[in-house]
N, C-alpha and C positions, 0 to 999 in steps of 0.2 A: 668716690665722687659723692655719694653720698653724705658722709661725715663732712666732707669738704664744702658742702652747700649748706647744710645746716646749723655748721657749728662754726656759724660768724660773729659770736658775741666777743667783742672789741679783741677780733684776732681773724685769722686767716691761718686751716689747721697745717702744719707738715704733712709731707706725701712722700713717703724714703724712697718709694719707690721709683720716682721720678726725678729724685732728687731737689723737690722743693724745701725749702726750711718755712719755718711755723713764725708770721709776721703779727705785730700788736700795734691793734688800736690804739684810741684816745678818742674821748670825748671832749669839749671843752672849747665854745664858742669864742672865746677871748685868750686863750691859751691853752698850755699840757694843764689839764686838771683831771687825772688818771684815777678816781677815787676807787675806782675796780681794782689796781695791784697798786694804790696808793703811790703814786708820784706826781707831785706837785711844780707847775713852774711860776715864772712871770702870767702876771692875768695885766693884759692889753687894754686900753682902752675898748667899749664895745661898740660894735658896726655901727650902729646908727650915728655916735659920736664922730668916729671914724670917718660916716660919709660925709657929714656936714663939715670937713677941713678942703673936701672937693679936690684933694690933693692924693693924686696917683701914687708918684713916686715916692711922698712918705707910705701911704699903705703898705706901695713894695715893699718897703723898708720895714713897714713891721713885721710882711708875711714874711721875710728873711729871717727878720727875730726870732719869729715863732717857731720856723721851721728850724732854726738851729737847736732848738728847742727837745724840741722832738728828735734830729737826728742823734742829738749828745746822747740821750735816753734810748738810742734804738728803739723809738717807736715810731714807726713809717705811715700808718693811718693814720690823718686827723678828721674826726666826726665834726666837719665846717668848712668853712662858713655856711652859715645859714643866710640865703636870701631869697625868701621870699616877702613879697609887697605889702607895704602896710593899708591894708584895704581897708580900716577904719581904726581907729587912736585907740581901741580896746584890746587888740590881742592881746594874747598873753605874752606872747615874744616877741615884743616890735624891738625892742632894744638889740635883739639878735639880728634883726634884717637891716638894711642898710637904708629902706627909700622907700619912698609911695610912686616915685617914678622908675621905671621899673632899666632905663636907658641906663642913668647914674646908678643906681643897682648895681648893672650890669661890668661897668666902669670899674669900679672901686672894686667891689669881688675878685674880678679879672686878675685886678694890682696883688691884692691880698691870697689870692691861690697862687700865680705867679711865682711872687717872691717866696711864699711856702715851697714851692715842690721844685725849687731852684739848689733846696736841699736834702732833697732825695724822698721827701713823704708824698705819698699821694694823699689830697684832700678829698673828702667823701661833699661834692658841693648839696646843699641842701633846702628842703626839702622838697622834692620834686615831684607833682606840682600842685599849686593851688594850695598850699596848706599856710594859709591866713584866719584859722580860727582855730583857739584852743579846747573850748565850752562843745563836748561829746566830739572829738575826736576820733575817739577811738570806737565808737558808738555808730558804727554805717554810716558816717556823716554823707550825702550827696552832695554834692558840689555840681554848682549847674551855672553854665555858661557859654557863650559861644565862641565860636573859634578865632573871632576877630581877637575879640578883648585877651581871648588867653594867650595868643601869638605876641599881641604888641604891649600888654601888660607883663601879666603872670608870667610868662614862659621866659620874656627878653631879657631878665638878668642870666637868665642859663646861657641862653643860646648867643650872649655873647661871649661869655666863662668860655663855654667848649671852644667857641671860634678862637678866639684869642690863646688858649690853649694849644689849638691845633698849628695856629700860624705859631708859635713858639720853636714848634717842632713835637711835641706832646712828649709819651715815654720815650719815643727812639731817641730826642736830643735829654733825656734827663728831666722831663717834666710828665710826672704820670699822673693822673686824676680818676678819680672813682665817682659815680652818684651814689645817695642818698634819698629815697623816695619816701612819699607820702604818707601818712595811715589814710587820706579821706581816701572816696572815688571820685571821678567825675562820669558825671550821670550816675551811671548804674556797673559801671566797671571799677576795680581796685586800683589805684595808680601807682602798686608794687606789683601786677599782675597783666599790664594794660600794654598790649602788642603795639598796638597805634601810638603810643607814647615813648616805649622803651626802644620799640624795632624802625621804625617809621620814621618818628622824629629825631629823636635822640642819635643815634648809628647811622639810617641810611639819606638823612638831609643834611643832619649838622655834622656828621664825620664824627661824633665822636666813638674812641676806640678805648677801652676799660669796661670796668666790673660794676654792677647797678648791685649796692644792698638794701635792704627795704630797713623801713625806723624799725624802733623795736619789735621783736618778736613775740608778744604778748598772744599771740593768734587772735581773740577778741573773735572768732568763728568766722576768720575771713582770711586769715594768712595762713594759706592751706601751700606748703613747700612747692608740691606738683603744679600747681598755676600760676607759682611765680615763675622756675626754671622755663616753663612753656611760652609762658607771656613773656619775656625777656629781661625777668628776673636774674640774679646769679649768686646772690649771697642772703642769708636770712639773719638778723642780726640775735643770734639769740642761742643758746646752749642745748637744744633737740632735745626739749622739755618737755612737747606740745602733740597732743596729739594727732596735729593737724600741720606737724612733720615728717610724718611717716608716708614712705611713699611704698603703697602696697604691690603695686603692679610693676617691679622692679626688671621683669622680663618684656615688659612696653618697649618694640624699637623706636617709637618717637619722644618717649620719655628720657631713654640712654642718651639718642640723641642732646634732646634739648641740655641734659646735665655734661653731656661733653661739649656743649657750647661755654655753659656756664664757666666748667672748668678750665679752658681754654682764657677766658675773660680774666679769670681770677689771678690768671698766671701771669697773663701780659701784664696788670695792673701790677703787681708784685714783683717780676723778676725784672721789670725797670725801674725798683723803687730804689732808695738807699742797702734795702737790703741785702740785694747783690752787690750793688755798684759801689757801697761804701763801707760796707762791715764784713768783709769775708766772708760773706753767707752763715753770718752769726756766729764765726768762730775767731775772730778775733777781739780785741779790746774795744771798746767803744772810746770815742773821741775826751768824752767825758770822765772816764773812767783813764785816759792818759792824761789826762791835764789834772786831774788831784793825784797821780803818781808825780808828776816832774814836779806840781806842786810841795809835794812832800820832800821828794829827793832836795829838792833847792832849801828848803827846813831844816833837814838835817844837815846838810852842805854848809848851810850858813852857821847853826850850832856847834857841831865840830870844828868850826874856825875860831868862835869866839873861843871854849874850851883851848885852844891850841894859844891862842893869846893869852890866855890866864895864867895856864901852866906854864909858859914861855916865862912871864914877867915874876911870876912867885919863886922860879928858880932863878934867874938874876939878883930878887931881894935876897933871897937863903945867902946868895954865895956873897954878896956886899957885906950882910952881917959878919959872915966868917972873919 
C-alpha cells in the first residue's frame, strides 16, 4: 500500500499479490501527448474552443476520439479535461478550461469525459478546486472565498461531471472516472489534503465513487503523503522522490486504515477501466497493435498476388516464344 499511494506518476503500480496489473497514464489536455514513455496522438481542438460550438454531442464525439485514442495505446488514465473557470482573461491556462460560466463548463466537460470513458479510460477531471491562477501556485497560494460562489461557480462544472457520470451508470456500466486536485488551499487547508472537499463533497453528496490524485507531486513542503491518504486523498502523482512521502508511523491503525481506503479507491477506478474489461489484463495484444498486424498481413496478401501475376504472365510469354 504503500508504493501503491505514492508511486502515481502517470501510472497506477501492479500488486501480484492481489492480482492487480500496473495501469498508465497520460497527460495531455487536447489529446494522448505521453511525453513521459513518448507516445504521441491526434491534438483536438482545445476546451475553450470546444465550448464556444455549445455543442454536446460533437464534444461526445470527440471524447470518443480521444478515448479510442488512449485505448488503442492501452493507456487508461487521461490527465483531463481541465475545468476550471476562467475567473479573469489572464490565467495561465484559460485555453484548457471550457467557460467563465461555470453551468456550460459543467455541460460540455460532462460530453467530453463521457465520450472518453465510453472507451474504457478513466479521465482524472481537473483541477479540483479553485485553481484559476497560475502566478505562485505552487507557493502556499490561499484561496479565499465563500461557499456560495464556490458551490455555484467553481465547484458546478465538477459536480455536474460526477452527476452526469453517475446517472451514466459510472465504472459498474463501463464509465469510470478519477479526480485530479489542486496545488492551492482554500483558506488555510490543502485542496489535495482537504476532508470537507474530498469526503464531504465530492463522495458523500455528489456520489462520486473513484480514486482522487493530487497535481504534481513536487511536495513544495506541503504535500506531505500521510495527510493526503487521511484527508481523502488516494494517489500522489509522483515517483516517492520526496521526502515528505515517507510515512514514518507505518504501525498507525488509522493510518493503515486510511491507506486501505485509498487502496480500495484505486482499485475500483482501475479494475473497471479498459484495463480489465478490454485488454486481457495486459496480456493480450492491444486494438492497435492488431490493426497494423491485419494492416500488414493484407500488404503482403496483396503483394504476393501481384508477384503471382507476374510470374503467371512471363511464363505464358517464355512458352509463346517457344
Amino acid at each position: 500500500m504503500f508504493n501503491l499511494v505514492n508511486l502515481g506518476g502517470f501510472q497506477t503500480v501492479a500488486m501480484k499479490s492481489v492480482g492487480k496489473v500496473q495501469t498508465m497514464d497520460s497527460d495531455g489536455g487536447t489529446g494522448l501527448n505521453d511525453w513521459y514513455i513518448g507516445v504521441f496522438g491526434t491534438s483536438f481542438p482545445t476546451a475553450v474552443l470546444i465550448c464556444q460550438t455549445w455543442n454536446t454531442e460533437l464534444t461526445y464525439r470527440t471524447g470518443e476520439a480521444l478515448g479510442a485514442e488512449f485505448a488503442d495505446c492501452e493507456i487508461w488514465g487521461w490527465y483531463g479535461p481541465g475545468m476550471n473557470t476562467h475567473r479573469n482573461a489572464f490565467c495561465g491556462r484559460n485555453f484548457e478550461y471550457y467557460s467563465e460560466d461555470g453551468v456550460l463548463g459543467g455541460y460540455m466537460a460532462s460530453a467530453m469525459v463521457n465520450g472518453g470513458t465510453s472507451n474504457g479510460i478513466y479521465a482524472y477531471i481537473k483541477h479540483f478546486v479553485l485553481n484559476d491562477q497560475e502566478t505562485n501556485r505552487c507557493s502556499f497560494l490561499l484561496t479565499y472565498s465563500d461557499e456560495q460562489a464556490i458551490r455555484e461557480i467553481y465547484m458546478k462544472p465538477f459536480e455536474i461531471c460526477v452527476k452526469a457520470n453517475r446517472d451514466m451508470g459510472g465504472a459498474a456500466a463501463g464509465y469510470p472516472m478519477a479526480v485530479m486536485t489542486s496545488f492551492n488551499f482554500i483558506g488555510d487547508v490543502y485542496c489535495g489534503a482537504n476532508p470537507d472537499l474530498l469526503n464531504d463533497v465530492l463522495r458523500d453528496e455528489w456520489g462520486f465513487q473513484g480514486m482522487v490524485l493530487t497535481d504534481w507531486d513536487g511536495s513544495y513542503g506541503y504535500q506531505l503523503t500521510d495527510d493526503v491518504v487521511r484527508g481523502g486523498g488516494d494517489l500522489m502523482l509522483g515517483f516517492l522522490q520526496h521526502e515528505s512521502n515517507q510515512l514514518t508511523d507505518r504501525d498507525s491503525a488509522t493510518l493503515v486504515k486510511a491507506m486501505r481506503q485509498a487502496a480500495k479507491n484505486i482499485f475500483f477506478t482501475t479494475v473497471n477501466s479498459g484495463a480489465y474489461t478490454r485488454s486481457a489484463s495486459g496480456t493480450g495484444l492491444s486494438p492497435m497493435v492488431k490493426t497494423f498486424i491485419a494492416i500488414d498481413a493484407g500488404i503482403l496478401a496483396a503483394v504476393a498476388a501481384v508477384e503471382a501475376i507476374v510470374i503467371v504472365r512471363w511464363r505464358k510469354k517464355s512458352k509463346t516464344k517457344v
